[in-house]
C-alpha positions in Angstrom: -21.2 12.6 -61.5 -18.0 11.1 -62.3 -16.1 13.1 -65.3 -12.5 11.2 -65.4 -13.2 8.5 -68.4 -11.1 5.6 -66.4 -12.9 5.9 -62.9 -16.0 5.8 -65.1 -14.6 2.3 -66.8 -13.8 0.8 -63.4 -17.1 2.2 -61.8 -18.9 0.2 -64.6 -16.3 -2.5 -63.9 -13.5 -3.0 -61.6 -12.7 -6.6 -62.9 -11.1 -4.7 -66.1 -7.0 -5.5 -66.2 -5.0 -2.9 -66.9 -4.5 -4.3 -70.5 -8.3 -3.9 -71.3 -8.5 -0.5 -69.9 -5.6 0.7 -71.8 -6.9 -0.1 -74.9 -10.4 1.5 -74.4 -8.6 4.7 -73.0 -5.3 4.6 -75.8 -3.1 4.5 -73.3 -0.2 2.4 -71.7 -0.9 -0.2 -68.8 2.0 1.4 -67.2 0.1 4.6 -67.4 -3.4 3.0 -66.1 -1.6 1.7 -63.2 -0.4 4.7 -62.1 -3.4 6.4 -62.6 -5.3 3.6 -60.6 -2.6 3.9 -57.9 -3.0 7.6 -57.6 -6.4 7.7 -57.1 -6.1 4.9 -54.6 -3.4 7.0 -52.4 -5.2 10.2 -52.7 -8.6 8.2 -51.7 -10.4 8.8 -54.7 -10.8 5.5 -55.1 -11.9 4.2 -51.6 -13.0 0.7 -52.8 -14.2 -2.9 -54.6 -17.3 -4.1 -54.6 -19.5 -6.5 -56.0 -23.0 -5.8 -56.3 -24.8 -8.6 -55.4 -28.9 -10.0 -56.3 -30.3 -10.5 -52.4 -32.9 -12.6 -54.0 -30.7 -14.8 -56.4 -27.9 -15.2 -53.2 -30.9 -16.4 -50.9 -29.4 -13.4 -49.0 -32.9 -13.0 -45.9 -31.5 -9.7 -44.5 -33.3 -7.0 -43.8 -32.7 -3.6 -45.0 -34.3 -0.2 -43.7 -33.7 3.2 -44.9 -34.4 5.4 -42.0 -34.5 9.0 -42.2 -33.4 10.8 -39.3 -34.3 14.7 -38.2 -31.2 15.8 -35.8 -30.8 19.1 -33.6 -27.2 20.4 -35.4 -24.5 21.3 -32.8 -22.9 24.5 -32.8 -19.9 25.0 -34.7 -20.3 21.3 -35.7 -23.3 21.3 -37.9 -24.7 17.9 -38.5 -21.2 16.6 -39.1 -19.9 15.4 -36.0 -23.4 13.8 -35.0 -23.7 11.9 -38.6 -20.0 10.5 -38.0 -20.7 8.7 -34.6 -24.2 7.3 -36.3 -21.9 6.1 -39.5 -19.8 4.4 -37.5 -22.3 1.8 -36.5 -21.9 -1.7 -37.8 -25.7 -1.7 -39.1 -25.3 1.7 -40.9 -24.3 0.6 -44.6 -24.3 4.4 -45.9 -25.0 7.7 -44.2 -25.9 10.4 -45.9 -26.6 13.8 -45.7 -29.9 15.1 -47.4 -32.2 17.8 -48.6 -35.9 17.7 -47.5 -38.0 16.7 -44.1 -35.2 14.9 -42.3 -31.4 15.8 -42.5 -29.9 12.1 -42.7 -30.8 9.4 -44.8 -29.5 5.5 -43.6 -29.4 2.7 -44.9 -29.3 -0.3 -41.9 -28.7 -4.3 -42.4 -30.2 -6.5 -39.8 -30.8 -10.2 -39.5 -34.2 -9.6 -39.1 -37.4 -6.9 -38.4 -36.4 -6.9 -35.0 -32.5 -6.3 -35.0 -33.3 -3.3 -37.6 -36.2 -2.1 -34.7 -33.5 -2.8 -31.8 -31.1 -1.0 -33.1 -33.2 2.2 -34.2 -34.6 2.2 -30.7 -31.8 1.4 -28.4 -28.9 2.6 -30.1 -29.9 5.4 -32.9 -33.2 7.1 -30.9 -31.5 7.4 -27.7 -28.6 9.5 -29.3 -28.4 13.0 -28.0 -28.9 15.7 -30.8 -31.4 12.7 -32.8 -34.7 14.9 -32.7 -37.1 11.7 -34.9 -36.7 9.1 -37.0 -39.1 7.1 -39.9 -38.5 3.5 -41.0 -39.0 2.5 -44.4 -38.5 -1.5 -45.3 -36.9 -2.4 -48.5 -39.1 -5.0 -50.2 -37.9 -5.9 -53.8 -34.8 -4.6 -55.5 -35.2 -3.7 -59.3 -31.7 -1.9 -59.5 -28.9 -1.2 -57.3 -25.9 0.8 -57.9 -26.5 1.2 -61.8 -26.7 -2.1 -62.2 -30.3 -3.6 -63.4 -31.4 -7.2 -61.4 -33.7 -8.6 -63.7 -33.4 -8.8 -67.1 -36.8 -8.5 -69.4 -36.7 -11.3 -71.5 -37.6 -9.0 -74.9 -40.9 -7.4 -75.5 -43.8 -9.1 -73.6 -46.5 -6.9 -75.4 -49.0 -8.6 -77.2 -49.2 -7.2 -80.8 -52.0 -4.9 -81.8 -53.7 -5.5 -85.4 -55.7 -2.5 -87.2 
């Protein structure tokens, strides 16, 4: 979890100037700037996004998260393995995990069948990948902290005694 009070700011928003988050942090744009700088050069920060609604964009890719078992290499671990799969252009994030399989992905494709090409041509054939198991993202309620749908109030109906 993030502890410094301005990465927190510019995780919740990176669109804030310097100006704005000076004032919420009581302290000099000059100083914010820095700071921001800093963390860009030491690669704290390592970059702007915008988190974007696939259904409201009309966005009709397809998105997998696969998890993958892998055979560790000696003096490697999973490390050197998980780098050549991250460097894929379908693999969005790679990430090392606790549980059944060691790697969690998630993969864009165009469609069902890029996302199946690539886990069977490319990901399955990899030496040191052991299995893999496909799961298809089908709605998005929230992604990156960030809510997509807004309830409009309470939608209860109201109880009488």
């Amino acid at each position: 979890m993030v502890t410094d009070p301005l990465l927190k700011l510019l995780q919740t928003n990176a669109r804030y100037s310097n100006e704005d988050l000076a004032e919420l942090l009581t302290l000099s744009p000059l100083e914010v700037a820095s700071r921001i700088a800093s963390f860009e050069a030491d690669g704290t920060i390592k970059g702007y996004q915008v988190v974007i609604d696939p259904d409201a964009a009309g966005d009709e890719d397809v998105c997998a998260f696969i998890e993958v078992k892998l055979s560790p290499e000696r003096g490697e671990g999973f490390d050197k393995l998980a780098s050549r799969i991250a460097k894929f252009d379908q693999v969005q994030s790679c990430y090392l995990a606790s549980g059944g399989y060691d790697l969690l992905l998630v993969v864009e494709g165009a469609n069902l069948q890029e996302v199946a090409a690539f886990v069977s041509q490319k990901l399955s054939t990899m030496s040191g990948v052991l299995s893999t198991a496909t799961m298809f993202r089908l709605k998005v309620y929230k992604e990156n902290g960030l809510l997509m749908r807004q309830e409009d109030g309470d939608k209860r109906l109201p109880v009488s005694p």
